[in-house]
C-alpha angles and dihedrals in degrees: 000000000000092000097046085056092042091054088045097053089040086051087046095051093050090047078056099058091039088057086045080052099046095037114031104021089242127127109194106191086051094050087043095043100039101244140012082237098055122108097245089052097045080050088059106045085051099052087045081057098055098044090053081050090056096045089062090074095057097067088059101048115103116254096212086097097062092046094047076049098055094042097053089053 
């Protein structure tokens, strides 16, 4: 579960810079990071990247666990 929320800010945040990217022609974690090409940034897009991986999974896991959850509360 804290994992599953982790992956989906870290997804969020890269959807962000990509916006920044798209809107505005500026890339934060490069201008953070000085460079797109330097090794923290490429860090970080990668682990975007894996978090957006990750999130993947969570639109084919069966949703019967959180209702028997909320019924046994």
């Amino acid at each position: 579960m804290f994992l599953d929320k982790l992956a989906l800010a870290l997804a969020i945040i890269g959807g962000l810079n990509w916006g920044s990217i798209g809107l505005f022609n500026f890339d934060l974690v490069a201008f953070i990071c000085g460079g797109s090409g330097s090794w923290l940034a490429r860090v970080i897009y990668t682990v975007v990247g894996l978090a957006a991986l990750w999130c993947l999974t969570l639109l084919f896991r069966p949703e019967h666990n959180s209702q028997t959850r909320q019924s046994h509360a």
